[in-house]
FIKOL-661691 format. One line per field, with one value per residue (C-alpha): x, z, y; residue in one letter; residue number from 1. Coordinates in steps of 0.05 Angstrom, whole numbers, plus 5000, padded with zeros to 4 digits. Example, Ala and Ser with C-alpha at 12.3 -4.5 7.8 and 13.67 -1.06 7.14 Angstrom:
BEGIN
u: 5246	5273
w: 5156	5143
v: 4910	4979
resn: A	S
resi: 1	2
This chain:
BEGIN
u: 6772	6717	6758	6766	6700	6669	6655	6603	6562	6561	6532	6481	6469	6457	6527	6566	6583	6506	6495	6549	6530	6455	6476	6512	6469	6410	6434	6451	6383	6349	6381	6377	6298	6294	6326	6283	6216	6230	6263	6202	6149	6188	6187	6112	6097	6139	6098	6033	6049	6068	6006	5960	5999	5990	5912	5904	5934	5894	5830	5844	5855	5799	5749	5779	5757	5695	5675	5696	5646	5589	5598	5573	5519	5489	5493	5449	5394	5400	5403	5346	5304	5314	5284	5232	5207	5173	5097	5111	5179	5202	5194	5221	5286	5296	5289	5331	5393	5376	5387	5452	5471	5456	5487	5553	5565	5587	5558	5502	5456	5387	5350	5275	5222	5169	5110	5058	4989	4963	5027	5047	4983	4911	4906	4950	4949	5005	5073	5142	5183	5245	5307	5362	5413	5421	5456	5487	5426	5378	5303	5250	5194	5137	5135	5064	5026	4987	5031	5098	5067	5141	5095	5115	5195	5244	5277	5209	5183	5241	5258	5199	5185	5251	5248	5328	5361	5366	5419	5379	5393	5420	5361	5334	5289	5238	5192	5246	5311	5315	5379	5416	5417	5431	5389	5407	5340	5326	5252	5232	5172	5129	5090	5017	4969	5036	5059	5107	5090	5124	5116	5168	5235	5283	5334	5407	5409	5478	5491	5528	5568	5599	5636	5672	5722	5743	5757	5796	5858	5839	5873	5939	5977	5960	5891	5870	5807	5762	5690	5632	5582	5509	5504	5456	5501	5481	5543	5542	5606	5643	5686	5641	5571	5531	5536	5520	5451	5458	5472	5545	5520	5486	5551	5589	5535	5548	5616	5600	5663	5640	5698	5686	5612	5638	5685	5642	5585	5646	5646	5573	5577	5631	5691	5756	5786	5848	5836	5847	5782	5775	5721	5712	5662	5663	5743	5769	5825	5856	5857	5866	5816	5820	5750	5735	5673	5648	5636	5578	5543	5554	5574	5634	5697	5731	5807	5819	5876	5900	5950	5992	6004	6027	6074	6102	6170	6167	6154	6198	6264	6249	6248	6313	6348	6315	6347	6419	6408	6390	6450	6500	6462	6484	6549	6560	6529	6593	6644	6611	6618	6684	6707	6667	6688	6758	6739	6690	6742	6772	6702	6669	6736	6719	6640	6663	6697	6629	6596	6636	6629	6557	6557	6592	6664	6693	6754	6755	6812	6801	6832	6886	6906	6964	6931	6896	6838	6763	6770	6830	6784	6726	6779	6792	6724	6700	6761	6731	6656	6685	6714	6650	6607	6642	6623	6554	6527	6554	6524	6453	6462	6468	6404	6365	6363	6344	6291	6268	6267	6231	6178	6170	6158	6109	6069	6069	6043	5989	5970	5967	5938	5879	5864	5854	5794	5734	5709	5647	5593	5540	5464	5408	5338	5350	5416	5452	5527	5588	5648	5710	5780	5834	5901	5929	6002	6014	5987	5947	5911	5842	5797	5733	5705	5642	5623	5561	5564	5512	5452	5415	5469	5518	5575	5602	5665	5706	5765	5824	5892	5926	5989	5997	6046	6074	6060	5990	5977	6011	5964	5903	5915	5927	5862	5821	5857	5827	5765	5751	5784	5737	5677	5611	5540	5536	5582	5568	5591	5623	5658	5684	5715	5739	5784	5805	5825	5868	5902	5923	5949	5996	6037	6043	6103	6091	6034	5985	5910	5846	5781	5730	5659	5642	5565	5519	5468	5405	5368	5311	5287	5320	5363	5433	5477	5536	5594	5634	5702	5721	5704	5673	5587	5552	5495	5422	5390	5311	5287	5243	5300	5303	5379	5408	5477	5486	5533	5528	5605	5612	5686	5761	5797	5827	5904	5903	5889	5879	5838	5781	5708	5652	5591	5533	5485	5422	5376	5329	5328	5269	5260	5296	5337	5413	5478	5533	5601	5654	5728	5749	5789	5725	5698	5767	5793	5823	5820	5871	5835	5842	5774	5753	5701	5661	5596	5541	5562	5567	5500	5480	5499	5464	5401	5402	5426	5388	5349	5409	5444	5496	5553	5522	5515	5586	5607	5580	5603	5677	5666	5642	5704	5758	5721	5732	5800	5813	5887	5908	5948	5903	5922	5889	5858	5784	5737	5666	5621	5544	5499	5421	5366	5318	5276	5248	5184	5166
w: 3828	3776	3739	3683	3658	3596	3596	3547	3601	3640	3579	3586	3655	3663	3680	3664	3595	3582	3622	3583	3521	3533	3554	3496	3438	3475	3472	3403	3391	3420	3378	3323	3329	3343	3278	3245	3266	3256	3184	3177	3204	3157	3091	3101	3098	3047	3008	3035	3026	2948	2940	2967	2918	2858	2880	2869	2808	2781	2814	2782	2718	2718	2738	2683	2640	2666	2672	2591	2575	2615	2598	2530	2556	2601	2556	2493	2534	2573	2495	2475	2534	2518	2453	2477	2522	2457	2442	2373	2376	2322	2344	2277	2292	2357	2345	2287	2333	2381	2332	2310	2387	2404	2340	2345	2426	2440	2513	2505	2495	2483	2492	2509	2497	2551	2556	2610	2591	2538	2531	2460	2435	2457	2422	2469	2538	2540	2487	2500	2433	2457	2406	2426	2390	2380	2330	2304	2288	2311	2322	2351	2395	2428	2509	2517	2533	2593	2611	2611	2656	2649	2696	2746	2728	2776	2718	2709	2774	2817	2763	2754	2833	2846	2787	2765	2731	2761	2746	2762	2807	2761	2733	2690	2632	2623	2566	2549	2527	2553	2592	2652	2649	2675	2665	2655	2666	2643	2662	2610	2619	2573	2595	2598	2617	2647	2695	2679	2679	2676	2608	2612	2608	2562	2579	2558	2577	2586	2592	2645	2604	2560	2632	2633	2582	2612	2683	2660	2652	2722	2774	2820	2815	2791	2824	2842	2808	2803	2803	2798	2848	2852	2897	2937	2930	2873	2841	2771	2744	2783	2755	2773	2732	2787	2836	2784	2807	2878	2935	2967	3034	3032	3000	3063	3117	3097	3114	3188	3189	3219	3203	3130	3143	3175	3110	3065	3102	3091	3012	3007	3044	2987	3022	2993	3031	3023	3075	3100	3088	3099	3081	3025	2981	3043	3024	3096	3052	3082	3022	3013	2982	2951	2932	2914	2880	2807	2808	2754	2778	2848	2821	2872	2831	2880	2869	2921	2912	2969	3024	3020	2936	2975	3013	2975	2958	3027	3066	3012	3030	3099	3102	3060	3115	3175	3145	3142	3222	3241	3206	3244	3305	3302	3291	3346	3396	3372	3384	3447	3480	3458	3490	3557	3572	3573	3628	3661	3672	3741	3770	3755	3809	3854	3840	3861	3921	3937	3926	3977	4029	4023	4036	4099	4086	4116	4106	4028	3999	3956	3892	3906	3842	3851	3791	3809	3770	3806	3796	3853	3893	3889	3907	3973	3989	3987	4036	4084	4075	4093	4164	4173	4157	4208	4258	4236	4243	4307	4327	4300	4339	4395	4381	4358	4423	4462	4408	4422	4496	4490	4443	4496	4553	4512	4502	4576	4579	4538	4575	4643	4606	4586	4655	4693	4648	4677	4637	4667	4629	4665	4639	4678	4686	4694	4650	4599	4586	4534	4527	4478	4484	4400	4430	4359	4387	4438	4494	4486	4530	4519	4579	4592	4660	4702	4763	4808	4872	4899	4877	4842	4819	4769	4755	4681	4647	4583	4571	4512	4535	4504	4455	4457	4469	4545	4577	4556	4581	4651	4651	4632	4691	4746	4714	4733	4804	4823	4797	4828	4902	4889	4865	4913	4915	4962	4921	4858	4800	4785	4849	4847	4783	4805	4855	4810	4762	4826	4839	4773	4763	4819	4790	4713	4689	4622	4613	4592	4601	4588	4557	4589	4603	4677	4700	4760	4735	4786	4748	4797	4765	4700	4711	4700	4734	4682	4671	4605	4611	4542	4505	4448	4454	4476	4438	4466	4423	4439	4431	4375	4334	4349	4362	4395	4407	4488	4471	4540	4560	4633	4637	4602	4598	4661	4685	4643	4699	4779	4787	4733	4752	4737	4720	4707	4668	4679	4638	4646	4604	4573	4578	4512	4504	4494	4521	4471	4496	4447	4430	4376	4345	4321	4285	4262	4233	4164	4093	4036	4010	4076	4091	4165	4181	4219	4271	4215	4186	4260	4273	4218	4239	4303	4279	4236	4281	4347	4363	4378	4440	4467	4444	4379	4365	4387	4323	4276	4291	4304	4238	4200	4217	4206	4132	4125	4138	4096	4077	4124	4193	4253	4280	4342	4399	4396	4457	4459	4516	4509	4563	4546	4602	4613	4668	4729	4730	4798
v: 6672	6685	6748	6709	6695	6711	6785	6773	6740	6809	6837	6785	6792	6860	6885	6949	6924	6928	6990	7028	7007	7016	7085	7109	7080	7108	7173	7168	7129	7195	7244	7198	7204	7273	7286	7231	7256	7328	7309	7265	7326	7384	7340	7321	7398	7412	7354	7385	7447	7426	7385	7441	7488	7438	7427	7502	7514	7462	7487	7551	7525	7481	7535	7587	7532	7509	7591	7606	7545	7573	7646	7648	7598	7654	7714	7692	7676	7740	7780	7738	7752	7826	7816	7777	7841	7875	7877	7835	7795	7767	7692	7659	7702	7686	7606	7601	7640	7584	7532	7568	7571	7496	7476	7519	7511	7430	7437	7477	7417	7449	7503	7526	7578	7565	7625	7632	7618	7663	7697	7672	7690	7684	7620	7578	7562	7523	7547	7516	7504	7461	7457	7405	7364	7285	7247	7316	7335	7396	7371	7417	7387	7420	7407	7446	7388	7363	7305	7342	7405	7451	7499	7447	7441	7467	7504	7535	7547	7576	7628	7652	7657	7688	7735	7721	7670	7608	7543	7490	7423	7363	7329	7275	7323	7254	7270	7337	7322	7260	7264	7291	7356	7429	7479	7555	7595	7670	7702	7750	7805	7838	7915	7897	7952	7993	7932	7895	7828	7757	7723	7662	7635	7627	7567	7535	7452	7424	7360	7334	7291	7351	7369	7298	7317	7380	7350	7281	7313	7349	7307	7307	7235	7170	7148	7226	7254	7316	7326	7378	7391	7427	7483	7441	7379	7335	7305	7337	7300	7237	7178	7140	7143	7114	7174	7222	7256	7235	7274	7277	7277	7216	7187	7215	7195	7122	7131	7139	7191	7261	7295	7289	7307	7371	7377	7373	7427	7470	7457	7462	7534	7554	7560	7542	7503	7442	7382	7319	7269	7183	7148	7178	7129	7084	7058	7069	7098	7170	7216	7297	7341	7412	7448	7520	7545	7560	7637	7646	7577	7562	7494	7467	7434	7385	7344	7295	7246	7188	7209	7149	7171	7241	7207	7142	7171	7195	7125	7095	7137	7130	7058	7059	7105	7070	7001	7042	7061	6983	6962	7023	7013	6937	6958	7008	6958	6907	6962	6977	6917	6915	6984	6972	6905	6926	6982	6928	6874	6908	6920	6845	6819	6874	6850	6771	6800	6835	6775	6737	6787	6792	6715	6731	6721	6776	6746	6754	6793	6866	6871	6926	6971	7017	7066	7132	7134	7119	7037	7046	7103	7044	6990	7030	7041	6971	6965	7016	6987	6927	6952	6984	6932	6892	6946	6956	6877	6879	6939	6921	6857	6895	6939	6888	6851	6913	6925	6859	6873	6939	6911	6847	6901	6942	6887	6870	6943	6931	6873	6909	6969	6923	6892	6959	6968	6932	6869	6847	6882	6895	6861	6880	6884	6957	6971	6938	6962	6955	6986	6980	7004	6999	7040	7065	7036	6982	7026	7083	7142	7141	7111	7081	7063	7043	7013	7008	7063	7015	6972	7036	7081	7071	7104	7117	7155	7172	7205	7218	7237	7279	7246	7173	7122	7096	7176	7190	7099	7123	7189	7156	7104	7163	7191	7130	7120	7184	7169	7110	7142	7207	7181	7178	7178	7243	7286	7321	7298	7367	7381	7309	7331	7389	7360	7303	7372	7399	7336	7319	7393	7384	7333	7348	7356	7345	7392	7335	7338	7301	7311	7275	7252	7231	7219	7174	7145	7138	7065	7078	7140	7135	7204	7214	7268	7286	7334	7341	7366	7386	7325	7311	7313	7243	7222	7213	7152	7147	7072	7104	7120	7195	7220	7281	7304	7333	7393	7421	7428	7441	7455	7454	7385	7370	7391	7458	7502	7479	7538	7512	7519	7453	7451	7386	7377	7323	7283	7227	7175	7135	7053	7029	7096	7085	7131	7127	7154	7160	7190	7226	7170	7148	7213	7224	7159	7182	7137	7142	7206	7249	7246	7242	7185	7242	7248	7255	7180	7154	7181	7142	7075	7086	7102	7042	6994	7030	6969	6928	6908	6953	6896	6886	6961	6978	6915	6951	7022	6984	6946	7013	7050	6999	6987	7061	7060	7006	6992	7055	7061	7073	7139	7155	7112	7088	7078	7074	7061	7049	7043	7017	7041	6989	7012	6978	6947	6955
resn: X	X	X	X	X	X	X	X	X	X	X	X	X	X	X	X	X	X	X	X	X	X	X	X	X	X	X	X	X	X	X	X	X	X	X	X	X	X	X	X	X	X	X	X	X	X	X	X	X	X	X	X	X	X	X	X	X	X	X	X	X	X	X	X	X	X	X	X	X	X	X	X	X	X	X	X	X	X	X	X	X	X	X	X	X	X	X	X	X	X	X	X	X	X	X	X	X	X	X	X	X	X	X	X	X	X	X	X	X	X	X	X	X	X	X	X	X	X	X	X	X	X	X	X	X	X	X	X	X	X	X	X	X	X	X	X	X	X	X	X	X	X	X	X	X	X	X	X	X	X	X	X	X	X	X	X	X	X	X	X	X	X	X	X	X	X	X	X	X	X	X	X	X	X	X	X	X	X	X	X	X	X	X	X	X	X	X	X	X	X	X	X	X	X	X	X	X	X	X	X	X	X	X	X	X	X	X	X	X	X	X	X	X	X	X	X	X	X	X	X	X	X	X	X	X	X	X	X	X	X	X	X	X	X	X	X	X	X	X	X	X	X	X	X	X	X	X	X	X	X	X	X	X	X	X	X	X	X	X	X	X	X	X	X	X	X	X	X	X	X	X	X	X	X	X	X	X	X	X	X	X	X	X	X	X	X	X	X	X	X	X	X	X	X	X	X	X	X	X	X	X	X	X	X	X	X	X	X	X	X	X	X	X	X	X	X	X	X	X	X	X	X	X	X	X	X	X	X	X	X	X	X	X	X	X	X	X	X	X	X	X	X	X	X	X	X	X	X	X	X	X	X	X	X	X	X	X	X	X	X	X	X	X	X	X	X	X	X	X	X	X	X	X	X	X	X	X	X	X	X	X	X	X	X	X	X	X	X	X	X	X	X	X	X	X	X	X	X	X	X	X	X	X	X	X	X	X	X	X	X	X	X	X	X	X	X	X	X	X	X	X	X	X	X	X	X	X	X	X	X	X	X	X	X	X	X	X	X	X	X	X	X	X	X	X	X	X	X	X	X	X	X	X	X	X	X	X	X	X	X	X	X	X	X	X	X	X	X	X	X	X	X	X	X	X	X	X	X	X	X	X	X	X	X	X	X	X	X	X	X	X	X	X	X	X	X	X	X	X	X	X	X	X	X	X	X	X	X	X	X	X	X	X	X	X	X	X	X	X	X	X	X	X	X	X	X	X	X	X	X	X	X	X	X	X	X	X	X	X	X	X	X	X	X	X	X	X	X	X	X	X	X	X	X	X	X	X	X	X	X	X	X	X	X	X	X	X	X	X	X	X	X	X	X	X	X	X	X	X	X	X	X	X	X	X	X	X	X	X	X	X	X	X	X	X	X	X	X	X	X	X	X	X	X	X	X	X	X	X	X	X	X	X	X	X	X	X	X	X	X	X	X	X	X	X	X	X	X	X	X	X	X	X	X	X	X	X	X	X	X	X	X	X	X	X	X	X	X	X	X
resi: 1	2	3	4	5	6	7	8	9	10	11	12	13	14	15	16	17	18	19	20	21	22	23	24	25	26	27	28	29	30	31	32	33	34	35	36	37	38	39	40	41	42	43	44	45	46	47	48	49	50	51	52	53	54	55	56	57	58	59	60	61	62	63	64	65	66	67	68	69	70	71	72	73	74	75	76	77	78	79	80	81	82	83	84	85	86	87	88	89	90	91	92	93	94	95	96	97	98	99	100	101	102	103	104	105	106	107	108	109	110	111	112	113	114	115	116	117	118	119	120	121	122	123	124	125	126	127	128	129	130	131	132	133	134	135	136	137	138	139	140	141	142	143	144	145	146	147	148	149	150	151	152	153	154	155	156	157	158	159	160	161	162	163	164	165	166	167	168	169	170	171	172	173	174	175	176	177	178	179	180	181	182	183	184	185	186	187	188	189	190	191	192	193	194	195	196	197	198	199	200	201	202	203	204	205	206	207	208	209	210	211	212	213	214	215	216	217	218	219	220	221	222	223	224	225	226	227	228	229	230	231	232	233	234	235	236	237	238	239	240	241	242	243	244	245	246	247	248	249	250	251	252	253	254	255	256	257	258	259	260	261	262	263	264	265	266	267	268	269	270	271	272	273	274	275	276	277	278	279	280	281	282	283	284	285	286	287	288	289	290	291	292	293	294	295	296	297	298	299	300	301	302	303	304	305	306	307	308	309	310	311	312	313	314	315	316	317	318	319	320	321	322	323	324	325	326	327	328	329	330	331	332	333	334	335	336	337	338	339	340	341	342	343	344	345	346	347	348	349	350	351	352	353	354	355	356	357	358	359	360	361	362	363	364	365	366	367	368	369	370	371	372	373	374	375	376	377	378	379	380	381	382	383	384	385	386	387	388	389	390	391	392	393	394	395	396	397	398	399	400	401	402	403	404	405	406	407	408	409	410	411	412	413	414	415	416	417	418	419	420	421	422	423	424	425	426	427	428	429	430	431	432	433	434	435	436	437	438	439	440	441	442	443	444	445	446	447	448	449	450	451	452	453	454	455	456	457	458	459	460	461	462	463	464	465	466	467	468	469	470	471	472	473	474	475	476	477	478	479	480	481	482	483	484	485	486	487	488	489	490	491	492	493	494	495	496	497	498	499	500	501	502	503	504	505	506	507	508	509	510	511	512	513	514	515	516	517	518	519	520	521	522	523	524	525	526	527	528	529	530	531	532	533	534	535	536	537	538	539	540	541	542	543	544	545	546	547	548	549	550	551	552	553	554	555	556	557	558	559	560	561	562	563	564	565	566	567	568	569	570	571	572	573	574	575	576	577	578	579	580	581	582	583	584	585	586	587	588	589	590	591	592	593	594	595	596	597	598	599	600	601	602	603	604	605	606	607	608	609	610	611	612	613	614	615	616	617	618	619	620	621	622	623	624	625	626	627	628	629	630	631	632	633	634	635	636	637	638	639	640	641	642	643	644	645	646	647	648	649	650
């Protein structure tokens, strides 16, 4: 009735219009990315690849050039340091090729002559002739006084220690040249007395402004830039003035990045190396950098350029191609709908048909289609579904009431289960008593029972059947028959179950047995007769605290073997001492992780709770294990039984 309804509302709703279409353009959506992100992956190493290329030719380049400036810088002071190793050098000479040098060389931007003491002549303590240029012109200046100390200078000191030549740290020559400044340093020695024997340096200044024209043009794209580091990481070049003189890791500690810390150890320890660095100068912007070092100096020449320069005509194409897929993918989800809907038309009757059906119309008519394709094959089978569906209701209408009956007579089982057990706990003078009895299903085949022989003895048990359900409730309550018909205060405790053991072997069928704990307790003397038949240990709670586990076991569960020997075992109990009897349903109660609740934990809650009343203690052991099982099925039957011995006064 509804077959001729928009099929553009099935789209909307969720039917096979959508479900086809959804299927196809997701397949082509997948393949679609694939090819985008590996596209996308293969072209950003190409670029990579290409910038890392470019980096190092310009590194190379760079260094060729900074190397040819500092070349000739070295060599004159080594030549004049060899003339300087003579008894009488010609000092007048050796100055005016200085002057030559530091006129001729456009970086080189002065030069010294400092002498240990007495070593110019015997005249001078202090002798340190500087030449440097300013203003194109040459001036000489004497630095041998007190207040400029050049004993003191790095680019005296370290030489002289180290006995090579030395470029020094970038520096600010106060009181010297007057500028920032590199320093070159040669030691020269004289032969005094046959040793030789340090006389002084000879040094080349550069200033670390001559280096700014040689690394402008030293950059990869528009915002990139190069500069010059110290081999102990003072900025000897940088765009920007400010950081010149200052140390690069302090610049990258600010950042807060330690990836570009780590970088940057690597440049400082002269590797050559091209990687990825942010926070560079605290912009939060991603940005590559290529470093390498300066062979003669040590100096490190670094090009770093932002990522997002890398990969503009990248993003740019992408977006352009992205745009073209949005505007396909719109398309193809129009044609779509189109195709499917003409396939879906058949299936949204057969769907109204369902519909009515489902309400329970079994009346409604199929859709019949005399084609062969899988729309008739579907036709037919919501014909047969229909027939069976028929059959089925009435079927489960059928079951259902017996279920209903079954579940009504289990829970009369349960209730009959429940009033065997004795109720009326016993409080005393002598004895106080509690017992508790979960079945896992409606009934269940654990036991607990007690009863007074007479007015001084009184008789306890528990037992676990095994398996569960209506057999092992049926089993546990021929178990307790006997016991109550067998039990007395002139037969032992073990030959009483013995015979219980004999009986119940005669007529088992099923091949069930149970563990179990039976014992008389005499309240006169405090002493308790007691025989454990394969169950698990009882536990002995002194009123001081103290527990102990009874692991005597005096025989195998009964109904195994009629044949099966008994033995007892007796204590005496203590005023205030408690006799906890329990099933493994406790000690084995499971959570959501597998693990079992276990004796050590129960132990636990006894001890803390040992001063309680046997009801009160039995809450909190019932309440301990249900909290451990939290939001899991009970699997096994729980019974506990504690018995408190109060002793008599008399």
């Amino acid at each position: 009735m509804n077959s001729n309804r928009n099929p553009l509302m099935n789209f909307r709703k969720g039917g096979l219009t959508l479900r086809y279409s959804l299927f196809f353009l997701s397949a082509i959506l997948f393949i679609f990315t694939i090819a985008f992100f590996y596209t996308f992956e293969f072209t950003m190493n190409i670029l990579d690849n290409d910038a890392m290329q470019r980096a190092s030719n310009i590194t190379d380049l760079t260094i060729s050039r900074i190397t040819n400036v500092i070349r000739p810088i070295e060599q004159v002071p080594h030549a004049l340091s060899s003339a300087l190793v003579s008894e009488k050098p010609d000092y007048n000479n050796i100055m005016e090729i200085t002057k030559d040098f530091v006129k001729e060389d456009s970086v080189v931007f002065g030069s010294a002559l400092a002498f240990e003491p007495y070593m110019h002549d015997a005249k001078h303590y202090r002798y340190c002739p500087y030449i440097f240029e300013t203003g194109n012109k040459i001036i000489q200046k004497d630095l041998s006084t007190a207040e400029y100390d050049y004993f003191s200078k790095d680019w005296y000191r370290i030489p002289k220690m180290l006995g090579t030549p030395v470029w020094s740290e970038p520096y600010y020559d106060k009181g010297g040249g007057d500028t920032l400044m590199c320093t070159y340093s040669v030691p020269f020695y004289r032969e005094i007395k046959g040793k030789r024997t340090f006389a002084g340096v000879i040094t080349m200044d550069i200033s670390l402004k001559t280096f700014k024209h040689i690394l402008t043009s030293a950059k990869v794209y528009q915002t990139g830039f190069s500069f010059l580091v110290s081999h102990g990481g003072k900025f000897i070049t940088y765009p920007h003035e400010e950081y010149i003189n200052t140390d690069i890791l302090d610049l990258i500690r600010k950042s807060g990045d330690p990836q570009a810390f780590k970088t940057i150890e690597k440049m400082l320890n002269g590797e050559r190396l091209f990687d990825e660095i942010s926070n560079f100068e605290q912009k939060q912007v991603p940005a590559w950098i290529y470093f390498a070092p300066v062979p003669l100096t040590g100096w490190i020449f670094a090009l770093t350029f932002p990522t997002k320069e890398l990969y503009s005509g990248l993003y740019s194409f992408f977006k352009k191609l992205a745009l073209i897929f949005i505007l396909s993918l719109v398309a193809m989800i129009i044609i779509s709908v189109m195709i499917t809907r003409k396939f879906t038309k058949p299936i949204s009757r057969l769907v109204d048909a369902a519909h009515r059906i489902g309400q329970g119309d079994f009346n409604a008519n199929i859709p019949v289609y005399r084609a062969k394709d899988e729309i008739a094959q579907l036709t037919n089978a919501f014909s047969g579904m229909k027939q069976d569906l028929v059959h089925y209701i009435n079927n489960l209408r059928e079951t259902t009431i017996e279920k209903e009956k079954i579940e009504s007579e289990l829970s009369i089982a349960h209730i009959i289960q429940m009033g065997l057990l004795p109720r009326n706990f016993p409080d005393r003078e002598d004895c106080e008593l509690y017992a508790i009895l979960d079945p896992a299903r409606a009934v269940g085949g654990d036991l607990y029972d007690f009863y007074f022989l007479d007015a001084d003895h009184l008789f306890i048990a528990i037992g676990d059947v095994s398996g569960k359900g209506v057999p092992a409730s049926l089993f546990m309550a021929t178990t307790r028959t006997f016991f109550r018909s067998k039990v007395s205060i002139g037969t032992p405790i073990q030959q009483t179950v013995a015979e219980i053991n004999m009986e119940i072997c005669k007529e088992n069928p099923n091949q069930m047995f149970v563990t179990l704990i039976a014992g008389i307790i005499d309240l006169r003397s405090g002493s308790m007769t007691y025989c454990n038949a394969g169950h698990n240990p009882p536990i002995l709670i002194h009123s001081s605290g103290d527990t102990g586990s009874l692991n005597d076991i005096h025989g195998i569960p009964l109904g195994i073997f009629d044949s099966a020997e008994y033995s007892s075992g007796t204590i005496r109990f203590e005023t205030g001492d408690l006799f906890f009897l329990y099933t493994d349903g406790v000690t084995e109660a499971v959570r959501k992780d597998d693990a079992f609740y276990g004796e050590e934990r129960m132990i636990e809650v006894i001890r803390n709770n040992h001063s309680l009343a046997p009801a009160d203690l039995i809450k909190h052991i019932e309440q301990d294990v249900r909290e451990w099982m939290k939001d899991v099925e009970q699997a096994d039957d729980i019974a506990i039984l504690v018995v408190k011995y109060k002793g008599r006064k008399e």
